[in-house]
FIMIKOL-41442 format. One record per residue (C-alpha): x, y, z. Coordinates in steps of 0.2 Angstrom, whole numbers, plus 5000, padded with zeros to 4 digits. Layout:
<r <X; Y; Z>>;
...
% end
This chain:
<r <5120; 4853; 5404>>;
<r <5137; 4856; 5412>>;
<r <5145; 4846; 5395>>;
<r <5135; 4859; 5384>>;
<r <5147; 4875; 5377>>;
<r <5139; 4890; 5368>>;
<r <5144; 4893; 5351>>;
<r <5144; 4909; 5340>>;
<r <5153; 4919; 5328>>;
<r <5166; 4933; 5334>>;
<r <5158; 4948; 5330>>;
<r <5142; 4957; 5333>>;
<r <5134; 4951; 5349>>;
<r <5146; 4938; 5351>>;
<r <5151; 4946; 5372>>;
<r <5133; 4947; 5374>>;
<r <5130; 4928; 5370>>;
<r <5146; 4922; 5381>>;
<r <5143; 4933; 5396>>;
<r <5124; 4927; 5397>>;
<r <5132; 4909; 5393>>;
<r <5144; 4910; 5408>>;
<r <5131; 4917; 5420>>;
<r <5119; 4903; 5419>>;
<r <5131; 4889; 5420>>;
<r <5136; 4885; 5403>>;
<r <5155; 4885; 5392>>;
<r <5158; 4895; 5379>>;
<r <5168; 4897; 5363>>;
<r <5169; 4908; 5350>>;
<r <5174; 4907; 5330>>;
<r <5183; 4920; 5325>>;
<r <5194; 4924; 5309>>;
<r <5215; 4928; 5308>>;
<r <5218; 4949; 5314>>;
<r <5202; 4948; 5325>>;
<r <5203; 4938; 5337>>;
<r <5212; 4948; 5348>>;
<r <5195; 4952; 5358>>;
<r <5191; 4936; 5361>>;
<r <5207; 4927; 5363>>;
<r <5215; 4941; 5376>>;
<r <5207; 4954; 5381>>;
<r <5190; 4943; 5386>>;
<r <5197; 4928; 5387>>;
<r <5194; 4919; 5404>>;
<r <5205; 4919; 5417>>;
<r <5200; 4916; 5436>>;
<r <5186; 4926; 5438>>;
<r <5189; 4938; 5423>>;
<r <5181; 4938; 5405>>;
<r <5168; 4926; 5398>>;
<r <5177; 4916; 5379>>;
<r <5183; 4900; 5387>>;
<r <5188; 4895; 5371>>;
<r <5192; 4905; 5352>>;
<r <5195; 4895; 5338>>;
<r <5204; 4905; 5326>>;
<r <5202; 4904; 5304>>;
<r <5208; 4911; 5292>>;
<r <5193; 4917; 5287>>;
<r <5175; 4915; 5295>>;
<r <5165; 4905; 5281>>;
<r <5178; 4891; 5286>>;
<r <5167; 4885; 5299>>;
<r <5157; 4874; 5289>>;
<r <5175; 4863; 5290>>;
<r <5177; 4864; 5310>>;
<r <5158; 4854; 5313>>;
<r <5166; 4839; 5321>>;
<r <5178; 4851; 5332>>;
<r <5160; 4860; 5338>>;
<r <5151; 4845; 5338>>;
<r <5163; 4835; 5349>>;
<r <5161; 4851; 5363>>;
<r <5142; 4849; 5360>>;
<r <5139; 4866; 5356>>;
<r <5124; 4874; 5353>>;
<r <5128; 4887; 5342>>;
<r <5118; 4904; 5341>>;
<r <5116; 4915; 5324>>;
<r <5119; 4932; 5322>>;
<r <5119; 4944; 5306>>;
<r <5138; 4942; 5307>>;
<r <5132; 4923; 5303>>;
<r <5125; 4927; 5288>>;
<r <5137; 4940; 5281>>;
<r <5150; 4927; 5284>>;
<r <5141; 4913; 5276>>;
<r <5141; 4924; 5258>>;
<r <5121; 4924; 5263>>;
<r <5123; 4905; 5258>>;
<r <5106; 4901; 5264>>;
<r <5105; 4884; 5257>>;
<r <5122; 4879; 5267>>;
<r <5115; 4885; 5284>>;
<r <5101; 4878; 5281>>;
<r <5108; 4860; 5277>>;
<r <5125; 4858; 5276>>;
<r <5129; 4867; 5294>>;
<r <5124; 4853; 5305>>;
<r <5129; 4861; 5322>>;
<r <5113; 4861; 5332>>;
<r <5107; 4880; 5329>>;
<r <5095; 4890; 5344>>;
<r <5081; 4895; 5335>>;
<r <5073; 4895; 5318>>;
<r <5086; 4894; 5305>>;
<r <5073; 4894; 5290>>;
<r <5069; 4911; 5295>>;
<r <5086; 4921; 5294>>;
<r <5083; 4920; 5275>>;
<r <5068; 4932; 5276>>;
<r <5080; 4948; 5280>>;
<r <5085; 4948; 5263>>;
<r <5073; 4959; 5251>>;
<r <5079; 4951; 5236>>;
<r <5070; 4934; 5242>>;
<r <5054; 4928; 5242>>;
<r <5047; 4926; 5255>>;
<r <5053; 4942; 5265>>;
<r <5053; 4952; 5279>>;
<r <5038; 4962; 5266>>;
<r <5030; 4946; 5263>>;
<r <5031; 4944; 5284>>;
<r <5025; 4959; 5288>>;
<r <5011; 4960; 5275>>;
<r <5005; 4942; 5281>>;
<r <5006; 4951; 5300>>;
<r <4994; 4965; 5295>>;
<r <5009; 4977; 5301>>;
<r <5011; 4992; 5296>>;
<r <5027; 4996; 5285>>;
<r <5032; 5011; 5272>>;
<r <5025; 5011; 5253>>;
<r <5037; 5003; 5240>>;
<r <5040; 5011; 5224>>;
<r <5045; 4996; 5212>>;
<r <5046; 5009; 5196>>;
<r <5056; 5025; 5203>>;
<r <5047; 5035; 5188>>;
<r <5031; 5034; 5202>>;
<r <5041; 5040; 5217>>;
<r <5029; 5057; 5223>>;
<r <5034; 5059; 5240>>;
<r <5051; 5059; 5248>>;
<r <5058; 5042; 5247>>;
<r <5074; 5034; 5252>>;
<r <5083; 5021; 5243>>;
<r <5092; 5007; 5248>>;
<r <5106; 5000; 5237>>;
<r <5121; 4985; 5241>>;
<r <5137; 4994; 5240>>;
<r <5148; 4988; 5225>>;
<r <5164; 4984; 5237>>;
<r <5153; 4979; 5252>>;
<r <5140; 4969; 5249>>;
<r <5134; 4967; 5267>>;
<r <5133; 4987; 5267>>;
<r <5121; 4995; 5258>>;
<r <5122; 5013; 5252>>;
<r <5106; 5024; 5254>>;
<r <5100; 5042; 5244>>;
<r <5086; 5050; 5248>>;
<r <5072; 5058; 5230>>;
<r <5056; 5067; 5229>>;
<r <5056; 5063; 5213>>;
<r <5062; 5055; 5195>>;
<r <5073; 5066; 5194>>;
<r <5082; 5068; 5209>>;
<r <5083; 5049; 5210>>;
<r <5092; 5048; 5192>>;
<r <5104; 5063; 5195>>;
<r <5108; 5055; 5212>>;
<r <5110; 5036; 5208>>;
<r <5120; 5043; 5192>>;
<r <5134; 5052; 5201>>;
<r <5134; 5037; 5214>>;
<r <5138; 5025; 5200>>;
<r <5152; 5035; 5193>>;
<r <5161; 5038; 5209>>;
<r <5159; 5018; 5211>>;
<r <5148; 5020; 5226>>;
<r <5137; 5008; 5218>>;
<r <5133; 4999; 5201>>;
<r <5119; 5000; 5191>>;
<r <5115; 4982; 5193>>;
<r <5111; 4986; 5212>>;
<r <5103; 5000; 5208>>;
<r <5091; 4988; 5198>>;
<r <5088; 4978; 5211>>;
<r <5087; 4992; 5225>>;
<r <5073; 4996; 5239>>;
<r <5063; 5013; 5238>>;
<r <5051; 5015; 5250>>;
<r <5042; 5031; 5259>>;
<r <5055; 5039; 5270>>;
<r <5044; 5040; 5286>>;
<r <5048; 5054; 5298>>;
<r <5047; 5054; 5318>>;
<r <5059; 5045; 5331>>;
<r <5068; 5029; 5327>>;
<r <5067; 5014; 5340>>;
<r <5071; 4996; 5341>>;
<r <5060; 4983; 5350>>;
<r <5069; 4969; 5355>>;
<r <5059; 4954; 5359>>;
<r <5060; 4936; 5368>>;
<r <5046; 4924; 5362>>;
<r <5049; 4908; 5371>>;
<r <5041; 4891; 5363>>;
<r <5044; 4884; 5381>>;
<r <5034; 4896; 5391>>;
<r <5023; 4904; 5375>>;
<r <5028; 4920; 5382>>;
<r <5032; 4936; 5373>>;
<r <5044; 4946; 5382>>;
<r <5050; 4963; 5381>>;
<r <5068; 4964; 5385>>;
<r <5074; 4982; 5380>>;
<r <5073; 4995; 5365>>;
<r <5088; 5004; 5359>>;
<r <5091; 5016; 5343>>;
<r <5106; 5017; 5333>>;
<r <5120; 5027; 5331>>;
<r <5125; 5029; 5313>>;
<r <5140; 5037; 5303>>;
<r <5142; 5048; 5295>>;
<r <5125; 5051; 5297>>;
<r <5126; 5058; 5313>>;
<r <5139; 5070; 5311>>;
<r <5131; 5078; 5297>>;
<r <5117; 5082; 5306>>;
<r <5126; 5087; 5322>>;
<r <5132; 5101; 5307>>;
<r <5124; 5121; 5309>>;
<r <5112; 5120; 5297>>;
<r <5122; 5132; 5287>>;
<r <5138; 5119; 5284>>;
<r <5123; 5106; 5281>>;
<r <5116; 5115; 5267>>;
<r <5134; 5120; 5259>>;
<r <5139; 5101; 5258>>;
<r <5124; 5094; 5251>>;
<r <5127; 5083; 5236>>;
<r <5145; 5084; 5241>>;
<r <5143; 5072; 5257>>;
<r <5137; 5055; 5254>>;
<r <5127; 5050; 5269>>;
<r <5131; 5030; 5275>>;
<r <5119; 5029; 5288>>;
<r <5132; 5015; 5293>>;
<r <5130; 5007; 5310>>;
<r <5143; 5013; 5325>>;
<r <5132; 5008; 5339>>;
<r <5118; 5010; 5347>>;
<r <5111; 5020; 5364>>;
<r <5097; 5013; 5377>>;
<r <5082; 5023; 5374>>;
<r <5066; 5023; 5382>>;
<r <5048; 5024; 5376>>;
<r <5031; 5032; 5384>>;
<r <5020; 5016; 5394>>;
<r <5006; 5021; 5384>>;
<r <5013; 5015; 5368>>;
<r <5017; 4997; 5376>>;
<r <5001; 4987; 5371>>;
<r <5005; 4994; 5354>>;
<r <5020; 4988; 5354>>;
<r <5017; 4968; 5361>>;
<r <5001; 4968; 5349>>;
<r <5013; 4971; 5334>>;
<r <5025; 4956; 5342>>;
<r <5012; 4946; 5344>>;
<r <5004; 4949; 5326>>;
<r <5024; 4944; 5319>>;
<r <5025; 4927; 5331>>;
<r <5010; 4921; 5323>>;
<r <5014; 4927; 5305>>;
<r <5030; 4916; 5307>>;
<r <5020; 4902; 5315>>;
<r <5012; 4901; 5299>>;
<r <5027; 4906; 5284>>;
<r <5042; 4894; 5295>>;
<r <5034; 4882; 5306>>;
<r <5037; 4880; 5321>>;
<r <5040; 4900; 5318>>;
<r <5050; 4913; 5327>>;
<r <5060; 4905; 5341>>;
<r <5071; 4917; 5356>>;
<r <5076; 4934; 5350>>;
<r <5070; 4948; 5338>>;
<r <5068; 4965; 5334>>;
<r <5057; 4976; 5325>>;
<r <5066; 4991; 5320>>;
<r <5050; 5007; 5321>>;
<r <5047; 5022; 5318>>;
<r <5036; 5031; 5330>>;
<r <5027; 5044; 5322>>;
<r <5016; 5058; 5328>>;
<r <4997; 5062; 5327>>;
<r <4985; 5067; 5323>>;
<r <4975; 5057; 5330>>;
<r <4987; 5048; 5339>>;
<r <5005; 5042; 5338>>;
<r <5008; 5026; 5327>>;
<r <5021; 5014; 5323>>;
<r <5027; 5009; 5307>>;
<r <5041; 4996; 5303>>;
<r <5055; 4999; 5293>>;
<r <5066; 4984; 5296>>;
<r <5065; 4964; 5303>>;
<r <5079; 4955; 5312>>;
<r <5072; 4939; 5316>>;
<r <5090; 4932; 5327>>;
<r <5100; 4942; 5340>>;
<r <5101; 4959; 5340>>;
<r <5116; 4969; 5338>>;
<r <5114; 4980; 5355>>;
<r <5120; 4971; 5368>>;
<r <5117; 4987; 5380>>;
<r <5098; 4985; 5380>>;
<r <5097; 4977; 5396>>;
<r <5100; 4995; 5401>>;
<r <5084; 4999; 5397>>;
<r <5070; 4994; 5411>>;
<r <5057; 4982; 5401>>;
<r <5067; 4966; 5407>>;
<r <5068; 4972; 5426>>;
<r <5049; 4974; 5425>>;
<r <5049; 4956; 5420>>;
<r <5062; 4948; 5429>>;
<r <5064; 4958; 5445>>;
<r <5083; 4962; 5436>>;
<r <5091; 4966; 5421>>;
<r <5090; 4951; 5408>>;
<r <5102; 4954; 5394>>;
<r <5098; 4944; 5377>>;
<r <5114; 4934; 5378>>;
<r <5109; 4928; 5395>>;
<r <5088; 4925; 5390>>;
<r <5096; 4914; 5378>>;
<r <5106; 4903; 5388>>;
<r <5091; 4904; 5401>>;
<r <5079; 4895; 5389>>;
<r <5092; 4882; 5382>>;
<r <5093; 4880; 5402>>;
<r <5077; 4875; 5404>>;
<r <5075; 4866; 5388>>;
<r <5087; 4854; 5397>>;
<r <5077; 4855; 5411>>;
<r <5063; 4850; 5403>>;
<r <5071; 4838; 5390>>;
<r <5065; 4849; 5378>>;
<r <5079; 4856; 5368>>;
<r <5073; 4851; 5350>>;
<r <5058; 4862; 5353>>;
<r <5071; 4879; 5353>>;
<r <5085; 4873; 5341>>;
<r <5086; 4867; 5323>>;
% end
């Protein structure tokens, strides 16, 4: 184990990964690109008993990695995916899936299932899960509630741009005046996401299933900070309602704040993790393996509250400051960040001689 070295992309939750890495034992490195590295290669590099990156390999852009597999392979790393992964990759499935040959943690068939545009998808998931998720609109002539539409920018394609209608109408004259100020392009628009804008409190669930234990774990829950969402409704209502239309709202990610949830929502909230472990089990054998999050909306009664899915991230989450939250002390007897579950169970796969059951 002490030869192994933890691998990952230099953004996202890349800290997270390499502080629960050192913690239980193991080396670590991280890829990043040329003008960010910085982070990685100064200010948490390790030194004496400082920072947690032993190593950053620097490219001159991040999808370059595919060429660096003997450099990672000849440090045995195991490397662990996050979204970053992906963006990075161009969403080149097909390459992560069979030309990147860097033993992965976790199910790597499955990172392809966050794109809506795929078949199957995180839809296709939930459905087969019997779990709740908002009502789709393929025509938006039949939208008759508000909705809220999700489109890939036209200079950002890992970003997507959102609008919100009630209606035909609204949605033309909105998705017309985004096109012409270049927000987006009518071929997204084409292939955009409108679904039932579902109103109550937003919360992640961020789980641990572990193959080598067949445990289900809770580690934390979190919600997300978004911009320029956030400071237009931190706006008086008056200066809301003068800048509509005039403000396109982003709803792009800043960061994300530990939040909490009521106990009596819990065994809810395990049965809906349990349902999407199974549904895996059966779409991507051997199914979901280590982290993932179910991104909810809690609603309210009557009768009683509910919990409806709006989003699937089925790799490490992007809020590394979950362990704030108490669901992993309960467990554990401490805080257990996600970086560091990880590294734990890769622990013990070694332990076990096991460590083709949790990578692929």
């Amino acid at each position: 184990m002490h030869n192994i070295t933890i691998g990952v992309i230099g953004s996202h939750s890349a800290l997270d990964i390499c502080r629960g890495a050192k913690a239980e034992g193991f080396k670590t490195l991280v890829v990043a690109e040329k003008g960010r590295e910085r982070t990685y290669d100064k200010y948490y590099k390790t030194k004496n008993n400082l920072g947690c990156v032993d190593e950053c390999i620097v490219l001159d852009k991040f999808s370059d990695i595919i060429t660096i597999q003997g450099k990672l392979n000849k440090r045995n790393v195991i490397f662990i995916p996050n979204r970053s992964f992906e963006v990075y990759m161009n969403f080149d499935y097909e390459a992560i899936e069979t030309s990147f040959k860097v033993p992965m943690f976790g199910n790597k068939y499955l990172l392809k299932i966050e794109e809506r545009g795929r078949k199957p998808n995180q839809y296709d998931l939930l459905k087969a899960a019997h779990i709740s998720y908002p009502k789709q609109f393929t025509n938006p002539k039949d939208i008759d509630r508000l909705c809220i539409i999700k489109v890939l920018e036209s200079k950002r394609k890992f970003e997507r741009a959102f609008f919100f209608a009630k209606n035909y109408n609204e949605y033309e004259t909105k998705s017309k005046k985004m096109i012409d100020e270049g927000i987006i392009t009518q071929k997204g628009l084409n292939s955009s996401v409108i679904e039932e804008y579902i109103i109550g409190t937003q919360v992640n669930f961020n789980f641990f299933y572990s193959p080598l234990s067949k445990r289900l774990e809770l580690l934390g829950t979190d919600t997300r900070r978004q911009t320029n969402y956030e400071g237009f409704t931190n706006l008086p209502a008056k200066f809301q309602k003068e800048l509509d239309g005039e403000v396109n709202i982003t709803f792009e990610e800043a960061g994300h704040i530990a939040v909490t949830v009521l106990e009596s929502l819990l065994e809810k909230v395990f049965a809906l993790g349990e349902q999407f472990v199974e549904a895996t089990q059966k779409i991507s054998s051997p199914g979901i393996i280590g982290p993932f999050a179910l991104q909810c909306i809690i609603t309210s009664g009557p009768p009683q509250k509910d919990i409806i899915v709006i989003d699937v991230s089925p790799r490490m989450p992007g809020s590394p400051g979950i362990y704030a939250t108490p669901y992993s002390d309960y467990l554990f007897g401490k805080p257990m960040s996600v970086g560091r579950r990880v590294a734990l169970e890769i622990k013990q796969s070694f332990e076990n001689n096991s460590i083709n059951t949790i990578t692929t």
